[in-house]
N, C-alpha and C positions, 0 to 999 in steps of 0.2 A: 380578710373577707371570706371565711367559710362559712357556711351556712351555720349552724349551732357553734361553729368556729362563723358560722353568715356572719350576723354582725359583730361575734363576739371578737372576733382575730381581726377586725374589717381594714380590709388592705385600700377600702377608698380610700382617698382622703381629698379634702375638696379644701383645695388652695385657696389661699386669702387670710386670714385673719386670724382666728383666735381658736376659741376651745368648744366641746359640743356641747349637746344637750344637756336637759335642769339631772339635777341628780334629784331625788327622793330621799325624803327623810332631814328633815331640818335640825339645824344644831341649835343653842342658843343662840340670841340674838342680839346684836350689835350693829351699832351706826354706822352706815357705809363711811362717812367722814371721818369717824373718830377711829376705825380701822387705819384707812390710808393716813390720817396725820400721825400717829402712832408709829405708822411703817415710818414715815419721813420724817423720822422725829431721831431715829436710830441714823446715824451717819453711813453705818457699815448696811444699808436694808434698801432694797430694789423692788419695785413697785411698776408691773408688768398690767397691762389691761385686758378683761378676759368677758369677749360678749356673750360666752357658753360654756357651763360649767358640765365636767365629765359625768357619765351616766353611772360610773363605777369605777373606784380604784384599784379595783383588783387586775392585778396583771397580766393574767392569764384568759381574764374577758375582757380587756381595753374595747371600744369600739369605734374608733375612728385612731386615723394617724395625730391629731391634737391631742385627745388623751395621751397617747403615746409619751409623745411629746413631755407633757409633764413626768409622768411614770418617768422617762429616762433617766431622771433625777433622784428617783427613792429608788428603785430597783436595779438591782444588776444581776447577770448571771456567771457563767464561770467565767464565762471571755466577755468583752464588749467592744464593740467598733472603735477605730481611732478616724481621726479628721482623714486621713490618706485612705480609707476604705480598708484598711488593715483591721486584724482584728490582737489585740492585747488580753493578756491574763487578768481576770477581773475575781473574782471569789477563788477561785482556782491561782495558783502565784507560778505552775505552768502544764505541760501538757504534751502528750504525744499523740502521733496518730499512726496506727498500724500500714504495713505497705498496702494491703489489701482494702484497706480504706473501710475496717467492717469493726475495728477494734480504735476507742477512744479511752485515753487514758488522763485523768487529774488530780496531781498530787494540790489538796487545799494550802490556802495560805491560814499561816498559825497565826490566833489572837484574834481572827478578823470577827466585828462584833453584828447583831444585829441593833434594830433604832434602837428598843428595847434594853440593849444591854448586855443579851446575850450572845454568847459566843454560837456562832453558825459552825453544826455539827455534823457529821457524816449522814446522820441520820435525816438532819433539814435536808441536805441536798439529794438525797435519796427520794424522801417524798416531795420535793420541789419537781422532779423529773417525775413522778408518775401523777405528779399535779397534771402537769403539762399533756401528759398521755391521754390523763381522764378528759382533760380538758378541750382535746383534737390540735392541741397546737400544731400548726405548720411543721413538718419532719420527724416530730416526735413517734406518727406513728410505724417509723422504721425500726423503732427500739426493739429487739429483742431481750435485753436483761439490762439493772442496770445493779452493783454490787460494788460493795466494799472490800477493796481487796487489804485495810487497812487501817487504823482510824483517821488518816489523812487523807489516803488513794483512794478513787473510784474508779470503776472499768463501764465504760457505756459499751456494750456487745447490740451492731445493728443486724438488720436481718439480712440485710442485702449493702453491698460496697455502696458506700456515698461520698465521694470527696469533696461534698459540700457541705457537711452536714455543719463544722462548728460553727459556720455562721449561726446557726438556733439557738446554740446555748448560749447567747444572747437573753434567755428568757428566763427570768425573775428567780432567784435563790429565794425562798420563803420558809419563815420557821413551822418546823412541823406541827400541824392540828390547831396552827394558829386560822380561829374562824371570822375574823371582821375585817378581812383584807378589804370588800368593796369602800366600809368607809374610814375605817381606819389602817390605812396601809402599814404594815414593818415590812423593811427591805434592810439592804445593807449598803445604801448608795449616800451621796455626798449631803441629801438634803433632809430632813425628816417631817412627814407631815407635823405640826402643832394644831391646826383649827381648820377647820371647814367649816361656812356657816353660809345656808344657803341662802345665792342670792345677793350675796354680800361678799365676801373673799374666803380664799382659801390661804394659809401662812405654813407656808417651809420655814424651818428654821436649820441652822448648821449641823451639821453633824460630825461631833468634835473627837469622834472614833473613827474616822473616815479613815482606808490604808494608805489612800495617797497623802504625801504629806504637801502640808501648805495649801489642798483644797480641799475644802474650795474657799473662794475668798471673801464671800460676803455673808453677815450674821441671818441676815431675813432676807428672804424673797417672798413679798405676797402678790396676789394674781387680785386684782381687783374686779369684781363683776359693775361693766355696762351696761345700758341698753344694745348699744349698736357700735358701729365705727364711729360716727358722729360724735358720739357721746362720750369714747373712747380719746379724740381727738380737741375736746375741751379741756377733759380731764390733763392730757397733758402739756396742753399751755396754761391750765391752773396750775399746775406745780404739783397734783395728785398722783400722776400718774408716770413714771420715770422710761416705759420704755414700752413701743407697741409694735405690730405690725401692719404698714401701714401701704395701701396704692401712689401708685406714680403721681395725683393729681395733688396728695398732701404735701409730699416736697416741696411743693411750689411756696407754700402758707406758714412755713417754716423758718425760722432764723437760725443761720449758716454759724451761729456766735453762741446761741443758745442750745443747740439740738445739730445732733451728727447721724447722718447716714451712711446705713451699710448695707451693702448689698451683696447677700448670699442665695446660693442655687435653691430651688424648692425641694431639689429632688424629687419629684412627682410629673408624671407626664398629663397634661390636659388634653382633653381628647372628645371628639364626638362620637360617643357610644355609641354603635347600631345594636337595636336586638336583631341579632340574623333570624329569629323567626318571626319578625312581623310580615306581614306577605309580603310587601313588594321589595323590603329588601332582603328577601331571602336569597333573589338574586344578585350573584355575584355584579352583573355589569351593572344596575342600579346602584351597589357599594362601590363600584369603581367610579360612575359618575360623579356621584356627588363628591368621593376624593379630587377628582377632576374640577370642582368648581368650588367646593371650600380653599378660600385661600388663605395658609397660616402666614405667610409673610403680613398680608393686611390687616389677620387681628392682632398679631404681634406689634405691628405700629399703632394700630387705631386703639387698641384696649390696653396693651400694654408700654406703648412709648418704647420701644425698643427693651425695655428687662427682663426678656426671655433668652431662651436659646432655643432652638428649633429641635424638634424630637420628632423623626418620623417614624418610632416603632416605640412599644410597650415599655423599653428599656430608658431609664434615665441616663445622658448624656456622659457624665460624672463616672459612670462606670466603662472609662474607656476601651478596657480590652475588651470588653463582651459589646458595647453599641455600634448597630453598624451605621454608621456615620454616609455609607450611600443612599441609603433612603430617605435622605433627608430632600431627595428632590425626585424620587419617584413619582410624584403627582404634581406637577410644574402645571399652573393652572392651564387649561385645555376646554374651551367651554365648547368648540366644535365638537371635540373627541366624547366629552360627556354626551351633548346631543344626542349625536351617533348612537352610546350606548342605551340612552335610555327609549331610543325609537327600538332598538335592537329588543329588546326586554320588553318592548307594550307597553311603553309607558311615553308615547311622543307628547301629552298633555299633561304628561305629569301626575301630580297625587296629593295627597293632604299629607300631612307629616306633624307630630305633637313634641317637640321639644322637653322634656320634663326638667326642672331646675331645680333647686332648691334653694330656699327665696331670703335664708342668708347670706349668699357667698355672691354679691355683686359681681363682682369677676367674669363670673360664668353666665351672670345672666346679660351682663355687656356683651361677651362672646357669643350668647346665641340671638341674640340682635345681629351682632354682623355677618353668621354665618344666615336668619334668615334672610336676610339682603340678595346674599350670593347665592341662596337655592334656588330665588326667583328665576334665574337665567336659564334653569331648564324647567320651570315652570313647575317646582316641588312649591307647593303653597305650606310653608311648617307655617307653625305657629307655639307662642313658648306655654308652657305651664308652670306656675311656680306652687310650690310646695314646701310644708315645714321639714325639717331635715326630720324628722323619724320618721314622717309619711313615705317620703324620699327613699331611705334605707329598709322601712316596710316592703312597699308597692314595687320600687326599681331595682335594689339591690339583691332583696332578699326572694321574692314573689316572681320577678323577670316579668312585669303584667306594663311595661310601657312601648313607646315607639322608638326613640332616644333619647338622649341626655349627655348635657354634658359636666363632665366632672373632672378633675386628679385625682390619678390613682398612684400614689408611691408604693413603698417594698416593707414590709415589715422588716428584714434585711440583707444584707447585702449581699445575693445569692442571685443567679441568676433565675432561678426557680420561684424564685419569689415575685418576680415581673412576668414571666411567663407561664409559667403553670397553672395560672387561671384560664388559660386558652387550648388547654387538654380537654378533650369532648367532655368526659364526665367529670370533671373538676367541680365542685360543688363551688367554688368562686365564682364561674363561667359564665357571670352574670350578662354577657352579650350572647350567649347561645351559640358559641362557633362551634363547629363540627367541622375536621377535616380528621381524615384517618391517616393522610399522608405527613398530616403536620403531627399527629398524637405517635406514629413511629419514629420521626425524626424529635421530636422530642425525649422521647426513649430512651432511644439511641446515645442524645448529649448528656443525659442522666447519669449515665452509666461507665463513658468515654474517662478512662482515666487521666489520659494526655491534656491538659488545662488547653495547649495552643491546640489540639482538635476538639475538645471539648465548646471552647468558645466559636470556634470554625462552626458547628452544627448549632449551637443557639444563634450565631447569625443568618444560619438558612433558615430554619424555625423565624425568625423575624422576615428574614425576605418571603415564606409564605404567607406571614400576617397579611406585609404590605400587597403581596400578588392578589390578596384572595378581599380586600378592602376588608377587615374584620370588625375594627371600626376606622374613624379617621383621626390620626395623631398630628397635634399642634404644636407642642411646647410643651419644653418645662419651665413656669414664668419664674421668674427671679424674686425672694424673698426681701424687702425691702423693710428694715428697721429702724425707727426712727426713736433715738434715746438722747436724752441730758448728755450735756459733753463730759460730765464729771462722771460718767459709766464708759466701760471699754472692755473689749475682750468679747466678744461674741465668736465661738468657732464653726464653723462652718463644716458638715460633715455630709457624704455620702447618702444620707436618711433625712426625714423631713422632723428634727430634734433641736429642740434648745437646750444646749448647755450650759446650766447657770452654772456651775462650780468654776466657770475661768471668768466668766463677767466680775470685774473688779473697778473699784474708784478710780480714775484717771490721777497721774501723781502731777 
């Protein structure tokens, strides 16, 4: 979520369900039926339900963590995440990094092909990294040089020591001057687009040059477009639809014989955004209050049935050495102590307050149902507003023109800069408007801290200022719940909010 990186790198991502916005530009046309029977007609072919099709396939301007999501599967970069938060050689076969933490070095793996065919050359990954430059990606603009020391090796020369940086190169190896990535993507990952047809499905098919051997396992995966959940939720007790995701209330409507659940992390923290410059909560004790009387244990039972985990700061849970796992009970509900601050603040009668939601992700708008309940008690009168999700990402993410909202916001990866450095004053992410100068030096400071055990040390004071200073109010990260045919298996579960089709395989 930077701004021109705003929605293009958009680090929201709003838990629940499926994939975003209509894309533009329709392909030919076909029978949603005759799509999905076709898919299910193949033994080896996976049939996933999709309420929201992405706004652009290109890589490098995903805009939401769903997209993402799908892209994980065409695209790869040098390295790519493993299920343990690790990161693996991925276009790159390995790699060093200088002591000074300012010199990256990657010998290519030989043969590796693009969907196309072609072999991925010094020259792609040369302009894949000043893709990414042009583009504002996340860290890239630390690059000072980036060079061929070889026709294999490259040298990334940064401008200043990062000993975080290879989590980035996570981002997209793409062939050079290739120009139709938004709708026709070439990557060099396990899946390859075949068809997009708006409105109708989108169809990966194998990709039979992939470097890893043996994935991935299935010939087709297509993403079927619904109306809704509802709709998504016919679909697969008709037998169209093989695998969704799906709320705590559909398990129930389910057969234990026919259909298997799994339950993985979202990775995404849910949270009630404050804009710190709406007036009254510009004040800190007004953000303290209402921390004081939102209670996340309540919507964790009431909205989610217990399949969250509790997240009391920016940081997903998942990444243990860096979450600080005390604040998870810094605001232990206190509706005296709220009182107190809001008489302290000028506000003993409270105030009006507008919720903004976004009028796809049920989820959230359960959530701000129960959190208006509990602002009653100091007499905040909210009220919710629902909204289409590009109005949403216009007006609230991009604009900062609302009161709150609530949302998940995950990591594009797994850095810790990525959860936090939306919370640096001028961070062009900083879609809550915080300001502190104490917390933008101590964030600095952990930037730069070569030592991983003081380095993490200082992003968890950086979070105990969040919590001190109420920046917003952190709920959960709610639990990804899957519900697929029993003759599907292998879903991995990773650090990021990603589906892995390449290990999803037939149950033997």
């Amino acid at each position: 979520m930077e701004k021109q990186n705003g929605i293009k790198t958009l680090q929201v991502v709003i838990l629940v369900l499926f994939l975003t916005t209509a894309l533009a530009g329709c392909r030919e046309k076909a029978a949603t039926d005759s799509v999905s029977d076709e898919a299910n007609a193949d033994e080896d072919s996976l049939v996933i339900a999709m309420i929201n099709e992405p706004t652009s396939f290109d890589p490098f301007f995903a805009d939401s963590a769903d997209t993402r999501s799908i892209l994980f599967n065409i695209f790869e970069g040098l390295v790519k995440p493993t299920k343990d938060g690790e990161l693996m050689p991925a276009v790159a076969e390995s790699y060093e990094t200088s002591d000074d933490a300012k010199t990256y070095t990657f010998v290519l793996r030989n043969d590796i092909k693009f969907h196309n065919e072609n072999l991925v050359t010094m020259d792609d990954v040369i302009y894949s990294v000043n893709q990414a430059i042009d583009a504002k990606v996340a860290g890239y603009d630390n690059i000072m040089s980036v060079e061929a020391m070889d026709e294999n090796t490259i040298k990334i020369q940064l401008k200043e020591a990062d000993n975080e940086f290879l989590p980035y190169l996570t981002t997209a190896i793409v062939p050079k001057d290739y120009t139709e990535q938004a709708t026709k993507p070439i990557g060099t990952g396990p899946y390859k687009m075949e068809a997009f047809t708006e409105q109708q499905s989108l169809v990966m098919v194998k990709n039979k040059n992939y470097w890893q051997e043996g994935l991935p396992y299935l010939d087709k995966v297509t993403y079927k477009s619904v109306a809704d959940g509802a709709g998504a939720l016919l679909e697969l007790k008709a037998g169209t639809v093989d695998l969704l995701s799906v709320e705590y209330s559909v398990i129930q409507q389910l057969d234990s014989k026919e259909y298997s659940i799994e339950e993985t992390s979202s990775n995404s923290v849910q949270l009630l955004a404050l804009n710190n410059n709406y007036e009254p909560l510009k004040d800190i004790r007004v953000r303290q209050a209402i921390s004081y009387v939102v209670d996340s244990q309540e919507i964790m039972q009431t909205v989610n049935k217990g399949y969250a985990k509790r997240a009391g700061s920016p940081v997903i849970p998942a990444l243990a050495k860096l979450y600080d796992k005390s604040l998870d009970d810094s605001y232990k509900k206190d509706v005296g102590k709220a009182k107190q601050l809001m008489e302290q603040a000028g506000y003993p009668n409270g105030f009006d307050l507008k919720i903004t939601v976004p009028s796809i992700y049920q989820v959230h708008i359960d959530t701000a149902q129960v959190i208006i309940n509990q602002l009653k008690e100091i007499k905040i009168n909210a009220t919710i507003e629902t909204v289409d999700w590009s109005t949403w990402l216009s007006n609230v993410y991009t604009d900062r023109q609302y009161e709150a909202t609530v949302v998940s916001v995950d990591g594009k990866n797994i850095t810790a800069k990525s959860y936090l450095g939306r919370y640096v004053s001028n961070a062009d992410n900083n879609f809550v408007n915080y300001h502190s100068t104490e917390y933008d030096d101590l964030y600095a400071a952990a930037v730069k801290e070569p030592d991983e055990i003081k380095r993490n040390d200082l992003y968890k004071q950086a979070q105990q200022l969040l919590s001190r200073d109420a920046a917003s109010v952190y709920i959960e990260d709610i639990s990804r719940l899957y519900a697929f045919r029993t003759k599907f298996t292998g879903i991995t579960n990773y650090p990021l909010y990603v589906l892995d089709l390449s290990t999803i395989r037939k149950s033997e």
